[in-house]
N, C-alpha and C positions, 0 to 999 in steps of 0.2 A: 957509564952507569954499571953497579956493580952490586950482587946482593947484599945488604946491610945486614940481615939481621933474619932470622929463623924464629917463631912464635908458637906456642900453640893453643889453641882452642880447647878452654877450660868449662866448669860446669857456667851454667847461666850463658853461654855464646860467648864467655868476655876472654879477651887475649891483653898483652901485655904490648903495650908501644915499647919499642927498642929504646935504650938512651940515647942511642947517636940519634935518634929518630925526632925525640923528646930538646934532645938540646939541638939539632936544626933546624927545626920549627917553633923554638922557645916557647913549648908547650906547658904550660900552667894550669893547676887545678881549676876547676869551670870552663876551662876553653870548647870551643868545640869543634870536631873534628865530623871536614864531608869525606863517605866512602862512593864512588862513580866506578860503577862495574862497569866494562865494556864486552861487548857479543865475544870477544875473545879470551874472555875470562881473565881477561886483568883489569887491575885496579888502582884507581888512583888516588890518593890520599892529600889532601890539603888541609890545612887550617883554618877558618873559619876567623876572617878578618871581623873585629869589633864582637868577639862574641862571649865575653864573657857576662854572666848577670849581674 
């Protein structure tokens, strides 16, 4: 595992998904995306299977 990708935290909380990020998770407008903080301050990002509206 290896850094992808560097973001930053823009006005409104919102930051930008990486493209490597976007196209290996075949991320799609309405998708949604879970963030799972851990007591060690990292975080895990998944896709949110069946979730578009």
């Amino acid at each position: 595992m290896s850094e992808t990708s560097l973001t930053i935290r823009e006005s409104r909380r919102r930051t930008t998904v990486p493209k490597q990020i976007v196209d290996a998770l075949n991320l799609k407008d309405g998708d949604r995306i879970r963030w799972i903080l851990f007591h060690d301050n990292r975080i895990l990002i998944t896709k949110v299977q069946g979730s578009k509206k």
